[in-house]
C-alpha positions in Angstrom: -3.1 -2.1 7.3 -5.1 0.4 5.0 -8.6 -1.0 5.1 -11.0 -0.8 2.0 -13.8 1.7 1.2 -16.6 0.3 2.8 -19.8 -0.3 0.4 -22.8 -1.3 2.3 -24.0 -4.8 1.1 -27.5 -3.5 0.2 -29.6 -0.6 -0.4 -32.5 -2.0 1.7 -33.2 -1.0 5.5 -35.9 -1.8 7.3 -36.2 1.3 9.2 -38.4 -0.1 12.4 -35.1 -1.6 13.4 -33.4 1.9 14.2 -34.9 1.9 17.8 -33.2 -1.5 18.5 -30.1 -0.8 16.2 -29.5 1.9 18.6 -29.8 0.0 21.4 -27.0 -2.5 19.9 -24.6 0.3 19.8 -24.9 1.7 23.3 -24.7 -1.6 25.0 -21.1 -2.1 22.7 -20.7 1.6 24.1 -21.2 -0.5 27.7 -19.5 -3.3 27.0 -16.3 -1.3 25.7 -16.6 0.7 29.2 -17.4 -2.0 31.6 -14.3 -4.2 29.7 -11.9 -1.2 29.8 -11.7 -2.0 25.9 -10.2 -5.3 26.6 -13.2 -7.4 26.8 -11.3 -11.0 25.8 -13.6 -13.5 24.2 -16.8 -15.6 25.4 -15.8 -19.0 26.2 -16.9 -21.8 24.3 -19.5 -23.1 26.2 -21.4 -19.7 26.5 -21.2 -19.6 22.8 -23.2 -22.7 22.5 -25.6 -22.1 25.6 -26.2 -18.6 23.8 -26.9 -20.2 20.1 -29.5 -22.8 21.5 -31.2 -20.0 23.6 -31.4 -17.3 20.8 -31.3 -19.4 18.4 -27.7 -18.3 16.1 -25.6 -20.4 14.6 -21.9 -20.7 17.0 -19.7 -19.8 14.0 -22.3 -16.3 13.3 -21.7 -15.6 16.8 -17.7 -16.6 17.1 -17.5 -13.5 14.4 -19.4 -11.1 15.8 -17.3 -11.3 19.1 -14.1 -11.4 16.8 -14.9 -8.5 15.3 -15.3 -7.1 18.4 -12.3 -8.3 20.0 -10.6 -4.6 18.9 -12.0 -1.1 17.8 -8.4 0.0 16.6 -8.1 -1.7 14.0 -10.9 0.1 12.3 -9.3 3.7 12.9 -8.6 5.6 10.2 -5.0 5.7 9.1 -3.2 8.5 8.6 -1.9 8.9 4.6 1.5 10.8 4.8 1.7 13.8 2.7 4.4 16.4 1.7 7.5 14.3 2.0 10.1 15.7 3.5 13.7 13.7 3.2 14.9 9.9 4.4 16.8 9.8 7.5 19.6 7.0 6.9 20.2 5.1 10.4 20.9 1.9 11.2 19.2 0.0 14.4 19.5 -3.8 14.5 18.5 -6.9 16.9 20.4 -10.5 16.7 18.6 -13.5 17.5 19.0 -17.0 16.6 20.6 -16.4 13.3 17.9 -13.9 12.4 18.7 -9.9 12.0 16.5 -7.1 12.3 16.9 -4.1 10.8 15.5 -0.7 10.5 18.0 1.6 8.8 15.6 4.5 7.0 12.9 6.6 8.2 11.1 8.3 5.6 9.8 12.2 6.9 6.8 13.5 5.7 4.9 16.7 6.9 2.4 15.1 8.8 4.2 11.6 9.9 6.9 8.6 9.2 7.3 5.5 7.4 9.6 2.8 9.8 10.2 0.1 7.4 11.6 -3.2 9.2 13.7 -5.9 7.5 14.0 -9.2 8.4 16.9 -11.6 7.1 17.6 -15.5 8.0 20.7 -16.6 7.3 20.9 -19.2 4.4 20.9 -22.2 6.2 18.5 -20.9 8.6 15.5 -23.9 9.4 12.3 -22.4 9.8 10.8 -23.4 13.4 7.3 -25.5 13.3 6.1 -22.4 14.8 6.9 -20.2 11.4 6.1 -23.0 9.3 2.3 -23.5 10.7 1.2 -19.7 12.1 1.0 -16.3 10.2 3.2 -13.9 12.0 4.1 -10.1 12.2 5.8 -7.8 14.2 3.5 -4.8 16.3 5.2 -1.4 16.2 5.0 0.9 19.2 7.1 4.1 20.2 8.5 4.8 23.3 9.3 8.3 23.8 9.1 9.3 27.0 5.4 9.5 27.5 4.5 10.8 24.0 1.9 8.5 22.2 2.5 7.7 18.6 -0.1 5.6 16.6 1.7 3.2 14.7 -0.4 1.1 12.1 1.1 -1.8 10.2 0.8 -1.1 5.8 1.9 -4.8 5.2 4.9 -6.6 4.3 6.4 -8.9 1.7 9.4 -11.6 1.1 9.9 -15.1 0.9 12.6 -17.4 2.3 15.3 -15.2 3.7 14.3 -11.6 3.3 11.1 -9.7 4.8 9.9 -6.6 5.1 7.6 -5.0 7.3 5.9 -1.5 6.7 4.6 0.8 9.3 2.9 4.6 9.3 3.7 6.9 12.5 1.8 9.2 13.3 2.6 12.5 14.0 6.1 12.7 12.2 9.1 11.1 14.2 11.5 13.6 15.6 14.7 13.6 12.9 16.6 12.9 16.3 16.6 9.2 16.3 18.2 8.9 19.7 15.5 10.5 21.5 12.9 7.6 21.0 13.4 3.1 20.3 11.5 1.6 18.3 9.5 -1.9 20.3 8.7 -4.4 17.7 6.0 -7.2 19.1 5.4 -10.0 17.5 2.1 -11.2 16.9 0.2 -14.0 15.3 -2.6 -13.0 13.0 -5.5 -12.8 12.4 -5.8 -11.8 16.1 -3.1 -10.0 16.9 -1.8 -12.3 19.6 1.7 -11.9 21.2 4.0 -14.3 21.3 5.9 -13.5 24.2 9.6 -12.2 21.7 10.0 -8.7 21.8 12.5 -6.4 20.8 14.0 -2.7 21.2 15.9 -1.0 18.4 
């Protein structure tokens, strides 16, 4: 999802801190290397041993180590320019009452926008899980061993209709057949999968 300008919070910096700011960033550097950027999350009882020893509050450290749970998500996105012409196609999934759809690619010069629509049926019940957790669907590409960076722009609905926007990057190939489309679904704000996954 397109992230905001960042505005640093103040103009102040105390400026004998850049030895030891420096030092912050290579051990992430570390940490990131050692973890093969999948460093999972402290469990609870180092959070508290660590508070009590140095003296943090658990829920100041429980965000740090959220925050850096995953480096991707602050990557710039791509903003497609020069567009080029919709592809029509239609690509769909069946399950339990609930279609998936993706049946437009929009070209521009420099990538694609893969929009995905959800529809219940009418009499569709929401499951508990729906009801109680915030959930999305994850976009990668397989192609073959061509990496595409696919980023999430949002989505919107209510009841029986959603929609899910995504940015791929560089362009998709106008050749639809040639690449699927592997939606993940996820629970926010941590980008957990559920285990359901689908290929269109």
């Amino acid at each position: 999802m397109r992230r905001m300008r960042f505005a640093p919070p103040t103009d102040h910096y105390d400026e004998r801190l850049e030895k030891i700011d420096e030092q912050i960033c290579n051990l992430m550097k570390e940490r990131k290397i050692l973890s093969n950027n999948n460093p999972g999350f402290p469990r609870a009882s180092l959070i508290t041993e660590w508070s009590q020893k140095y003296n943090f509050y658990e829920d100041f450290l429980r965000s740090i180590f959220s925050q850096l749970l995953d480096e991707e998500v602050y990557k710039p996105t791509v903003k497609p320019r020069g567009f080029m012409k919709n592809i029509p196609i239609l690509k769909l999934f069946e399950k339990d009452q609930i279609l998936y759809t993706v049946t437009v690619i929009s070209q521009f010069e420099n990538a694609s926008i893969v929009r995905l629509n959800i529809d219940r049926m009418p009499d569709d019940v929401m499951s508990d899980m729906d009801r109680e957790e915030h959930l999305y669907y994850r976009l990668s590409i397989d192609a073959e061993g061509k990496y595409y960076d696919c980023r999430w722009e949002g989505g919107s609905g209510s009841g029986e209709h959603f929609s899910y926007t995504y940015i791929v990057a560089p362009a998709l190939p106008d050749d639809h057949s040639s690449y699927q489309f592997v939606f993940t679904e996820c629970k926010t704000p941590y980008d957990k999968a559920t285990g359901f996954e689908f290929r269109l």
